[in-house]
Kinemage of the C-alpha trace (Angstrom):
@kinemage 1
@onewidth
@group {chain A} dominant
@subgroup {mainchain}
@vectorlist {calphas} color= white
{ca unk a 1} P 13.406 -6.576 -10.021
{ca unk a 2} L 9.828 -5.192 -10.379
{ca unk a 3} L 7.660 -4.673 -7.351
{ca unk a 4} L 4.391 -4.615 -8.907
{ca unk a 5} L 0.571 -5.092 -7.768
{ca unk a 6} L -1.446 -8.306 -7.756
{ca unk a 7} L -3.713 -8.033 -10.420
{ca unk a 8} L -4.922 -10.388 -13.461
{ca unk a 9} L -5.139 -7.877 -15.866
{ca unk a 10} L -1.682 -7.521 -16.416
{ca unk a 11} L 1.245 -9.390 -17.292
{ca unk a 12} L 4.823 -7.465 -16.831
{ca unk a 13} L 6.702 -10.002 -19.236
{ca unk a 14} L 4.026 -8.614 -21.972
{ca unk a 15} L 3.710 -5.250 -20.874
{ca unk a 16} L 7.966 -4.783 -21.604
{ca unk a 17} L 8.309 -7.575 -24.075
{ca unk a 18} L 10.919 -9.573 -21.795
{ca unk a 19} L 12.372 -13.260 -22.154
{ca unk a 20} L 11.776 -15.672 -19.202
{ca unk a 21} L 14.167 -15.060 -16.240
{ca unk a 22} L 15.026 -11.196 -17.567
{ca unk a 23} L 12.475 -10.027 -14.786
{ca unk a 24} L 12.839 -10.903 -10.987
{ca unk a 25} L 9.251 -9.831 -9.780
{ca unk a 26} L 7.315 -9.696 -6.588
{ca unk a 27} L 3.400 -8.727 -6.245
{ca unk a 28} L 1.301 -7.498 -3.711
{ca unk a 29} L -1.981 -5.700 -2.973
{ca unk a 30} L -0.909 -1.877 -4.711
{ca unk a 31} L 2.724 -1.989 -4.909
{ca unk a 32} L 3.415 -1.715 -1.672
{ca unk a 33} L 6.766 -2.104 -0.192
{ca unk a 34} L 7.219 -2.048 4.031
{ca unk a 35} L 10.657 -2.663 5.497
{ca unk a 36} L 8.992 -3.853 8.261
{ca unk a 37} L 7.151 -6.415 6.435
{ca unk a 38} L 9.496 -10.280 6.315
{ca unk a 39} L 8.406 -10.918 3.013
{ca unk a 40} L 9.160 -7.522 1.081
{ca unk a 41} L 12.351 -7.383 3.056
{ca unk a 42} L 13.274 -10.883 2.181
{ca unk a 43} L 12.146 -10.716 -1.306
{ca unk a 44} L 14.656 -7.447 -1.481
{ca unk a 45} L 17.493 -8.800 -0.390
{ca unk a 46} L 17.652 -11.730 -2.297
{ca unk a 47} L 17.096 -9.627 -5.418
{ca unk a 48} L 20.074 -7.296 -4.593
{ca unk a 49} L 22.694 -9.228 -2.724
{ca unk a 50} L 21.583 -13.117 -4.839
{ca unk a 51} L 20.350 -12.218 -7.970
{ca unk a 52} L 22.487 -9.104 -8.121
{ca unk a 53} L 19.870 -6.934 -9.922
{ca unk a 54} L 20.954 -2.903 -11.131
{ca unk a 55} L 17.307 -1.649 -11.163
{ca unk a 56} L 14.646 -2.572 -8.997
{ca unk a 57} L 11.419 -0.845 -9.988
{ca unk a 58} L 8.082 -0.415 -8.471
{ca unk a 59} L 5.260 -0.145 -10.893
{ca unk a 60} L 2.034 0.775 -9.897
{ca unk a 61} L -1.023 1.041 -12.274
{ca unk a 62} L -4.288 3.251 -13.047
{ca unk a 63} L -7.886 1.720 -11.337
{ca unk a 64} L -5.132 0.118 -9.136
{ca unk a 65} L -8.416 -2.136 -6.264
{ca unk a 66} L -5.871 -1.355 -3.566
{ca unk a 67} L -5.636 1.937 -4.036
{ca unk a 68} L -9.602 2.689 -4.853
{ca unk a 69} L -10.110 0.381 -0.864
{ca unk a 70} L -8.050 3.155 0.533
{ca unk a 71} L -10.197 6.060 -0.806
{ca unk a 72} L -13.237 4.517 0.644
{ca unk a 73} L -14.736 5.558 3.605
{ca unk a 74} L -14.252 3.332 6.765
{ca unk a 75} L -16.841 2.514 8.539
{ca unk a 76} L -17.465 4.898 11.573
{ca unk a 77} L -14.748 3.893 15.257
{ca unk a 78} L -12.968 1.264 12.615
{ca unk a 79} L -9.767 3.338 12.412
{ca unk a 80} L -9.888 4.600 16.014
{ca unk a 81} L -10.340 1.085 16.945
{ca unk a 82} L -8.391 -1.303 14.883
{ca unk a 83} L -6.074 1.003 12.759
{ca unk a 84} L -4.282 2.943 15.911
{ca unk a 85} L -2.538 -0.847 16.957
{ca unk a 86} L 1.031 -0.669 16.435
{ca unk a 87} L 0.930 -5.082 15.681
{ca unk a 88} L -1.947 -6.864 14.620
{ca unk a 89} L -4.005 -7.867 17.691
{ca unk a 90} L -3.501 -11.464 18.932
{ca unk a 91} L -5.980 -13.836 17.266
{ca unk a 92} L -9.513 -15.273 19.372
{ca unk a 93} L -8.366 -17.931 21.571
{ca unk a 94} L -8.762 -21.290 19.774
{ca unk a 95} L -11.166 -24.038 21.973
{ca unk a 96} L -8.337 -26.302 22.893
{ca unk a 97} L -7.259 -22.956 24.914
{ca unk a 98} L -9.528 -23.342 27.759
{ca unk a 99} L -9.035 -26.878 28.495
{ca unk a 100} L -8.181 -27.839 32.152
{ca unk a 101} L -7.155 -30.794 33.829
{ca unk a 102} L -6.841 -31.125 38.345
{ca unk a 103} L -2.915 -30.925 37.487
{ca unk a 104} L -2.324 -28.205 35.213
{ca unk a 105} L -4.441 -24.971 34.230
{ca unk a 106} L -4.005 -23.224 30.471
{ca unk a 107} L -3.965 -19.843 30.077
{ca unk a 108} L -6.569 -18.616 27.512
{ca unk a 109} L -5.216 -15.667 25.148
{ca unk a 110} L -8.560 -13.632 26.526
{ca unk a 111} L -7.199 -13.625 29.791
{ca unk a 112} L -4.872 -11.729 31.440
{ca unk a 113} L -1.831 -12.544 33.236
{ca unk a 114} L -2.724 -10.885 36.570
{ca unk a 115} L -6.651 -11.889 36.475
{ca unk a 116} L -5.231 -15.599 35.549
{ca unk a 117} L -3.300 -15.164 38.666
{ca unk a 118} L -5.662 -13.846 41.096
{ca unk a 119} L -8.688 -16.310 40.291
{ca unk a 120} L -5.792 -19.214 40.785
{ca unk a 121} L -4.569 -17.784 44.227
{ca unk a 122} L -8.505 -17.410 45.517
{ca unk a 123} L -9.086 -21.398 43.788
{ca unk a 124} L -12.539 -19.752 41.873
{ca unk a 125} L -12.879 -19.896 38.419
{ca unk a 126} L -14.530 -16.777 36.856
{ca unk a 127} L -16.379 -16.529 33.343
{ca unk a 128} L -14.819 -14.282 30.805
{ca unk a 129} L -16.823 -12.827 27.786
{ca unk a 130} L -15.359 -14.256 24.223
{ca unk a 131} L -12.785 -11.636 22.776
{ca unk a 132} L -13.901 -9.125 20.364
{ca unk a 133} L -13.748 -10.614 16.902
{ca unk a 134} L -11.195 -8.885 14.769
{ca unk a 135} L -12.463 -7.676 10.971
{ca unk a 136} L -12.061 -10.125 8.407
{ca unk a 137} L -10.548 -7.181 6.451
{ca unk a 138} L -8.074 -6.427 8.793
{ca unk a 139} L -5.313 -7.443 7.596
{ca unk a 140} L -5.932 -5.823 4.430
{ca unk a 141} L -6.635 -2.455 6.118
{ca unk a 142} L -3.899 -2.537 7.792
{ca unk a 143} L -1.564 -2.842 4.578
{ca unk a 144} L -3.138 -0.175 2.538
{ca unk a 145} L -3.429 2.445 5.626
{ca unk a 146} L 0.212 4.316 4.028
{ca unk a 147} L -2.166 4.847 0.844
{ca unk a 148} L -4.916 5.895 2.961
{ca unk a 149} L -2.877 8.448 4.585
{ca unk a 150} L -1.738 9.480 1.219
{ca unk a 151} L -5.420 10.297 0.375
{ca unk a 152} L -6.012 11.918 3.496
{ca unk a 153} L -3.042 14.252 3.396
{ca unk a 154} L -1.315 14.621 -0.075
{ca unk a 155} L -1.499 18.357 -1.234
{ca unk a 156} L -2.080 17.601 -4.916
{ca unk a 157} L -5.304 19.672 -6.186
{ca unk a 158} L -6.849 16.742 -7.618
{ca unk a 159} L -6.912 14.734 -4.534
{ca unk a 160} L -8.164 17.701 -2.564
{ca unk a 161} L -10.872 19.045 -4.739
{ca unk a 162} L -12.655 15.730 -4.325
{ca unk a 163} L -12.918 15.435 -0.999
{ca unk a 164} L -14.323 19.003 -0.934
{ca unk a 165} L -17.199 17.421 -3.155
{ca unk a 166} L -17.342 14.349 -0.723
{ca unk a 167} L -17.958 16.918 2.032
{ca unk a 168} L -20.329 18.852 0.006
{ca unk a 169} L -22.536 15.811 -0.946
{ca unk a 170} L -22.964 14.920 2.787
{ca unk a 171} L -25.188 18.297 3.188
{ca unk a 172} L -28.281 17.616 1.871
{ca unk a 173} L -28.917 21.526 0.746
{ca unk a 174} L -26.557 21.298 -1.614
{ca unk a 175} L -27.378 20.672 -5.113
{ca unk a 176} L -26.005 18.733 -8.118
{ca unk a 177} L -25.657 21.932 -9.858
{ca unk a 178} L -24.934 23.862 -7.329
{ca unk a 179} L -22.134 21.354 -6.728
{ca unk a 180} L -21.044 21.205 -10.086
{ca unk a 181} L -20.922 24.998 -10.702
{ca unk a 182} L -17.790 24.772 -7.918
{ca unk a 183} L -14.258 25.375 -9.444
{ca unk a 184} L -12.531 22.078 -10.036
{ca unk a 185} L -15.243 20.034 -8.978
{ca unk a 186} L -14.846 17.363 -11.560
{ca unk a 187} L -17.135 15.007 -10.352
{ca unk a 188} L -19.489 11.630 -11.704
{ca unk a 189} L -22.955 13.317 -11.093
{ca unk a 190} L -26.518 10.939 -10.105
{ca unk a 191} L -28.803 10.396 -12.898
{ca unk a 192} L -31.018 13.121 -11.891
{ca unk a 193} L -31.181 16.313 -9.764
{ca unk a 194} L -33.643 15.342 -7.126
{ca unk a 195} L -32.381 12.008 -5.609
{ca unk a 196} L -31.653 11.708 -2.007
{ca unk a 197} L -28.916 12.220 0.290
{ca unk a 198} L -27.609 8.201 0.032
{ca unk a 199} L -27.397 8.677 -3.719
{ca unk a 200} L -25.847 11.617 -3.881
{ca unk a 201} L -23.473 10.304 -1.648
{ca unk a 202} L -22.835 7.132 -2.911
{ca unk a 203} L -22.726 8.927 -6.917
{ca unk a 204} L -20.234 11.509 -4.906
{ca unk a 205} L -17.769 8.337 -3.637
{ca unk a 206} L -17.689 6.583 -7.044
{ca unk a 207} L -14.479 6.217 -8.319
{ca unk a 208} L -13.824 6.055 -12.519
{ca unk a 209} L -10.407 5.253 -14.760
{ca unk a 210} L -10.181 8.824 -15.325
{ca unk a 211} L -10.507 10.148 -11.593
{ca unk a 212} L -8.095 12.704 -11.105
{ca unk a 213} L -7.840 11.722 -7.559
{ca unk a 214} L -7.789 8.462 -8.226
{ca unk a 215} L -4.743 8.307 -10.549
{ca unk a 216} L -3.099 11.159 -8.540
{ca unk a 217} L -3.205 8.619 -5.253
{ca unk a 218} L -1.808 6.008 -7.265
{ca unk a 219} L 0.676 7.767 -8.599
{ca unk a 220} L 1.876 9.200 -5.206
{ca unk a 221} L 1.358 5.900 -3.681
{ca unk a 222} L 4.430 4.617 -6.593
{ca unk a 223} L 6.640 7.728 -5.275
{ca unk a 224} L 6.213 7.107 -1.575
{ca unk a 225} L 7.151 3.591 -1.892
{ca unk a 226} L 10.378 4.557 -4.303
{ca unk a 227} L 11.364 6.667 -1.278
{ca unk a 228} L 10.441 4.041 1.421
{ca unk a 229} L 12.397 1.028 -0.682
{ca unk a 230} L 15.259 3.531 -1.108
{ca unk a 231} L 15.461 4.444 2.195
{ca unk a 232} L 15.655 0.898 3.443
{ca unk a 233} L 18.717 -0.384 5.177
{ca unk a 234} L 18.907 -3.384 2.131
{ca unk a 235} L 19.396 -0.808 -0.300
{ca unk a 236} L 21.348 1.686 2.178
{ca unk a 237} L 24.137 -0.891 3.061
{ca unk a 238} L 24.578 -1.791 -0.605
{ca unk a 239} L 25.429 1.848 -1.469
{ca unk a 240} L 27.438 1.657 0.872
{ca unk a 241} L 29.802 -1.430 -0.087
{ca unk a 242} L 29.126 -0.209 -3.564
{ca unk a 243} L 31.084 3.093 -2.976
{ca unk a 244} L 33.794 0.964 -1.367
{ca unk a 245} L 34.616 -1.235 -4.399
{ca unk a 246} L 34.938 1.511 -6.910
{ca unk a 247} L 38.438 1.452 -5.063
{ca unk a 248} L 38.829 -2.075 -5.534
{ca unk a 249} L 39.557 -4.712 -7.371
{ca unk a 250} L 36.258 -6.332 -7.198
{ca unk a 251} L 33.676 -3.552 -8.270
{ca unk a 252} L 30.133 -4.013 -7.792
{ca unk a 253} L 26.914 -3.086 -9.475
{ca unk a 254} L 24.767 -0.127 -8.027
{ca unk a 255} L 21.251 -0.248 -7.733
{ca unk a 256} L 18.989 2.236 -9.123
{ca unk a 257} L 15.007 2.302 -7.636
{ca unk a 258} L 12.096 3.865 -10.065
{ca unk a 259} L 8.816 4.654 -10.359
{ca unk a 260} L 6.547 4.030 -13.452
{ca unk a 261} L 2.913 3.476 -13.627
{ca unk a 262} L 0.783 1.548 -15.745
{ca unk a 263} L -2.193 2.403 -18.005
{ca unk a 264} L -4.532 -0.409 -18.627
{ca unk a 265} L -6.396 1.405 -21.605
{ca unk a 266} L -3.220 2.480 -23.828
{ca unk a 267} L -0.453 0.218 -22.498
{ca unk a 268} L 1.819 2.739 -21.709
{ca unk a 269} L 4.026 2.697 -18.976
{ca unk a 270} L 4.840 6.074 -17.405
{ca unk a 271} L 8.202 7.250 -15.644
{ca unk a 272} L 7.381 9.648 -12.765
{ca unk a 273} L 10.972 10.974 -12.652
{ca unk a 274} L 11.228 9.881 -9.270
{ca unk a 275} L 14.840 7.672 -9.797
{ca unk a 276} L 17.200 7.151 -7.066
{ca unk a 277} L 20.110 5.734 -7.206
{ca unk a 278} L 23.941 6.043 -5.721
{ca unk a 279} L 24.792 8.954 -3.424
{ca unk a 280} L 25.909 11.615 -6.368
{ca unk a 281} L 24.167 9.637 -9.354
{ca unk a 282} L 22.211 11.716 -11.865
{ca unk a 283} L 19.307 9.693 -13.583
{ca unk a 284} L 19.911 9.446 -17.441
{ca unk a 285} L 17.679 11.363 -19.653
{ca unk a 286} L 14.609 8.941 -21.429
{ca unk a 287} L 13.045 7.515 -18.592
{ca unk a 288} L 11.341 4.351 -19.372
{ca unk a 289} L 12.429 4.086 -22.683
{ca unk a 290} L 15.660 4.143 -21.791
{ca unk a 291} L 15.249 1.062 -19.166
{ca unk a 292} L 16.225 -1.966 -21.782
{ca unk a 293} L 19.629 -0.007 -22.523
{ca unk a 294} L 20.276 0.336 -18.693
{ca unk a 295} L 19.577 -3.343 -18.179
{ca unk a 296} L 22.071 -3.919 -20.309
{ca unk a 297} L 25.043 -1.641 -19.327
């Protein structure tokens, strides 16, 4: 099974060379998998306990869209207001919604229980302002905030040392070179010295291929969601009735979860040595090279 990202660019049956119905695959905005979420759930159990699959691996890829939304910069009270919800808020109420008729009254999703109730015990009707219209990105937000936390909090010295320049281009003082001359401060630069603080900003935020940030976030992004889909209680039970029928007459086949990226310029697909598999199982030496041979066995 390959838990991969939704993206045009790139086809897995060409990027490993596999026949029609080898690979069991299921794409989403960066990779992502959320045991919370019905479809990746769903999708994972019918791979393991239907299709029976021995490797289910989560490929992620460099200049990953998903991944590049979660390094930019939200627009300021968007994550204090829409990104602290626990559920998605409850969609605008629709017109039919505030209807009425002398037998019955509807309820309107803007309303309240306990204001519906008092304005029916006093017999007035009061005016309510129209709900607060949700982002159209939303949704999306929502799915990539794990990345975005990633981004926010991962340790690695590439993700770090650019948002030290992020911070540094928001002080207008501070130079291109004087920027630049920073250790580790690897960073694509404006055209010219003297342009203003929007530019230098905006030149500061611009991601490339070759960010180091960039492909460290989607790298870590591949590894937390190897230790999220690992983790889950699909994958947990079957490890479970797995060690059970070595004793058995009726053996099963484990599952092993990895981690690979993708790179778009060369084509090369890149273990990150983050395999899980079996309490007590040892990942073979070779990595992804050694994946057609493990399909097999």
């Amino acid at each position: 099974m390959i838990v991969e990202y939704s993206d045009s660019r790139v086809n897995e049956g060409a990027i490993f060379d596999a026949d029609p119905g080898t690979m069991f695959t299921a794409g989403n905005i960066a990779n992502m998998f959320e045991e919370g979420d019905v479809s990746s759930n769903a999708v994972l159990t019918y791979a393991v306990g239907t299709l029976k699959v021995k490797h289910v691996d989560i490929i992620g890829h460099y200049g990953c869209g998903g991944v590049a939304a979660s390094m930019a910069p939200l627009p300021d009270g968007y994550a204090e207001r829409w990104l602290g919800h626990t559920t998605l808020p409850a969609l605008p109420s629709s017109s039919f919604s505030h209807a009425s008729s002398s037998s019955h009254s509807t309820l309107s999703l803007s309303t309240s229980p306990s204001s519906a109730a008092s304005s029916s015990a006093s017999g007035q009707g009061e005016t309510h302002s129209a709900p607060e219209e949700t982002p159209a990105d939303l949704a999306m937000q929502r799915w990539i905030l794990p990345i975005r936390k990633i981004y926010e909090t991962s340790g690695r010295p590439e993700i770090r040392d650019r948002e030290r320049v992020q911070r540094l281009f928001s002080f207008p003082s501070w130079s291109r070179e004087r920027i630049a001359s920073l250790d580790g401060c690897r960073v694509v630069f404006g055209e010219r010295v003297g342009m203003g603080k929007e530019r230098r900003e905006r030149s500061g935020r611009r991601l490339k291929l070759h960010d180091g940030a960039f492909r460290a976030v989607v790298e870590e992004n591949v590894k937390a969601n190897v230790w999220r889909l690992g983790r889950s209680r699909v994958i947990r039970e079957h490890h479970e009735a797995y060690a059970k029928a070595l004793y058995t007459e009726e053996p099963m086949n484990p599952v092993y979860v990895h981690g690979w990226v993708y790179d778009l310029e060369t084509g090369v697909v890149s273990d990150l040595g983050v395999s899980a598999g079996p309490p007590g199982w040892v990942p073979p030496p070779g990595g992804v090279q050694g994946f057609p041979a493990m399909r097999g066995a």
